[in-house]
N, C-alpha and C positions, 0 to 999 in steps of 0.2 A: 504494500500500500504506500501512498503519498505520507510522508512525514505528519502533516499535519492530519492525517485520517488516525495515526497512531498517536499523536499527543491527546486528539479531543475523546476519542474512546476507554484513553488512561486516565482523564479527570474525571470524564462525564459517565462510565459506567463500570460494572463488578467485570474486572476478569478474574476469569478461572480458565482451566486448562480443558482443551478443545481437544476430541479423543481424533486418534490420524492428524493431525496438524505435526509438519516433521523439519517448515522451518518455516525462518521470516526474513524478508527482503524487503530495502527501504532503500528511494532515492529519491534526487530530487532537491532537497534541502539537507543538512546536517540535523540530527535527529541530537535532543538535550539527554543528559545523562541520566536523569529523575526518571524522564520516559524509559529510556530502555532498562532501569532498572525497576520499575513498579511492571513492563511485561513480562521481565525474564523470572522474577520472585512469583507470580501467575502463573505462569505456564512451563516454568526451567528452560524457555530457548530463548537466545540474545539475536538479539533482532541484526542481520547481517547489513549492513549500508556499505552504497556504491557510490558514484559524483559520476557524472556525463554530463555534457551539453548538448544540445539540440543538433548543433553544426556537427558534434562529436562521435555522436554516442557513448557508449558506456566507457569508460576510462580505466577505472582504477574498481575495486571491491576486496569485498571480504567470501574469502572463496568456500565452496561447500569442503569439508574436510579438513576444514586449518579454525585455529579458534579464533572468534572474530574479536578483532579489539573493541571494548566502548569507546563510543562517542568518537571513530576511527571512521573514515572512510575508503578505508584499506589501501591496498597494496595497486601500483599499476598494471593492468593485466596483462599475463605475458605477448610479448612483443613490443607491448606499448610504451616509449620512451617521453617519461614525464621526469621533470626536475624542476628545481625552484629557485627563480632569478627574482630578488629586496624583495620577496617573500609571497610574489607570486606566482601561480603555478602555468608553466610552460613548457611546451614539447614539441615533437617532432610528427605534423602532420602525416608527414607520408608512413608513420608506424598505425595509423589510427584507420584500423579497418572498414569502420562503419565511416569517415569523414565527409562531409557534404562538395560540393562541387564548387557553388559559389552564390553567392548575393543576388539576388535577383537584378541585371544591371550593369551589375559586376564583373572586374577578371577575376576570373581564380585565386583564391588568396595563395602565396609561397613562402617557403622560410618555416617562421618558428610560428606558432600559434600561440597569442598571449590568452590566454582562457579569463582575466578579470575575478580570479577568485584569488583569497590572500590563503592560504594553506601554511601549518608549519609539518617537519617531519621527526618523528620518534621512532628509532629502532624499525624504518623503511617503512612506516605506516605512514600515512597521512591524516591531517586532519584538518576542518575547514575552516577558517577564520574569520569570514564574510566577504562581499564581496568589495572590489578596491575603493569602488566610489562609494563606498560606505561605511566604509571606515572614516569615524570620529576622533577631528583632531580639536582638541581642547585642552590652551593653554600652553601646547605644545605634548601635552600627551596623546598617543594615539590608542584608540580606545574601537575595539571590535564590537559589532553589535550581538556577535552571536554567543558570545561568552556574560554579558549584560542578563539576555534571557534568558538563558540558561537559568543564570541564578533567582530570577523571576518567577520561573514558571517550577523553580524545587518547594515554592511555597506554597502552603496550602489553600490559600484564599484564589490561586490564580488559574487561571482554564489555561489563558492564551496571554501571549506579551509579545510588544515588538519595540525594539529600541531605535529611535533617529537621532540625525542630530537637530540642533533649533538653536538657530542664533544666538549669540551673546555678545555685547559691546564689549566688556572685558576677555574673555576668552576666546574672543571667534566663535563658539559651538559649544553647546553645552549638552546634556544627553540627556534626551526625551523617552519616555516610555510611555507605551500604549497598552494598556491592561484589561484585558476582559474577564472578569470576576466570577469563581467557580459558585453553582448552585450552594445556597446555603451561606453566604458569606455580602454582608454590606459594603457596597462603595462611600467611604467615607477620608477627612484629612490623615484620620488618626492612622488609618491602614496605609494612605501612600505614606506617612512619616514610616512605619513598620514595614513598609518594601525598602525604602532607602537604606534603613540601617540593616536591612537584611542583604542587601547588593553589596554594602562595604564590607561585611564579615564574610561572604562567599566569595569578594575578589580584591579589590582594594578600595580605601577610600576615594582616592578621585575617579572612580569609574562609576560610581550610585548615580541614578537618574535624577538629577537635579527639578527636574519636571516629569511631574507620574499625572497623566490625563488616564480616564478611564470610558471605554465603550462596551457597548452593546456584543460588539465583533472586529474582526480585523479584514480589512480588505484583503482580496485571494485570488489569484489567476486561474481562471481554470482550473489547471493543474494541482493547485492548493498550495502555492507560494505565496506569502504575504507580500502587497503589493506596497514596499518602504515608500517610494516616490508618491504615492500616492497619500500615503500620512506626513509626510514633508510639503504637502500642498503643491507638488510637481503635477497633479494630474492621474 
């Protein structure tokens, strides 16, 4: 399933273990560590995540028969030459089996493929960072959006989160969150003051969202990507 098919099912209902159910596969987005640990404690299987693009296809995973890293969006698949140039991830077209042609318009693209995801790499795993034009720089620190939620969404009050950046005269950017509040639980100041100090204890303090707005839902692509641009008022 889509990442976010697997977060709303983790908040919003009981799992229990499903008899023949013998794996789980997740792409699309980077999946939070809360998720894949409230399925894996449900059912004993850790949910396997891939990363591909559209131009791409599938890139990298967590293969059947090897154990999958959390919160890892694995290994590059064999043949596929991926590496990481000031910490985004880029490779070698002509290794990428599935590769598209071109742009509607367009010449063929050649060379190196910048894929626009920031990725770091542990013991040849990879893992996602978000993507480059979304990364929040404030103050002069750079601040990833998907490590924000993450610690957002380990909290019990929250379904869904999404972190932007939002202007600041002093800092350039200051970090926005966007909260959708799980059944059972009021939107009120006292609770974003209790997100904020929960973000500085699960990362650091100058990463806590300065601004916690709360909705109904989060804007989704089709596909069930939160649509950031879209909560930054791009559209």
């Amino acid at each position: 399933m889509a990442p976010t098919e697997y977060r709303v099912i983790a908040k919003r209902a009981r799992l229990r273990p499903v008899e023949g159910l013998r794996t789980l596969v997740a792409a699309g987005e980077a999946l939070n560590a809360d998720v894949l640990h409230r399925w894996e404690e449900a059912t004993g299987l850790r949910i396997r995540d891939g990363y591909g693009q559209t131009e791409t296809g599938q890139l990298t995973g967590n293969l059947a028969g090897e154990e999958a890293r959390p919160g890892s969006m694995g290994r590059p698949l064999p043949g596929v030459s991926l590496w990481i140039d000031d910490g985004e991830l880029v490779g070698d077209p002509a290794t990428f089996p599935t590769f598209f042609l071109n742009y509607l318009g367009e010449d063929p693209p050649r060379g190196v493929w910048r894929t626009g995801d920031r990725v770091r790499e542990e013991d040849g795993h990879l893992f996602f960072e978000g993507r480059t034009d979304d990364v929040i720089i404030s103050a002069g620190y750079r601040i990833g959006p998907f490590e924000v939620e993450s610690a957002l969404v380990a909290h019990e009050a929250v379904a869904e989160a999404a972190v932007v950046a939002a202007p600041d005269e002093e800092r350039g950017a200051v970090v926005r969150a966007v909260v959708v509040v799980r059944e059972g639980h009021e939107r009120s100041d006292a609770l974003a003051r209790e997100l904020q100090e929960h973000v500085k204890e699960q990362t650091a303090p100058y990463k806590y969202p300065r601004i916690v707005d709360f909705a109904d839902d989060l804007p989704k692509t089709t596909s069930g990507k939160v649509r950031r641009a879209a909560l930054r008022g791009e559209g």
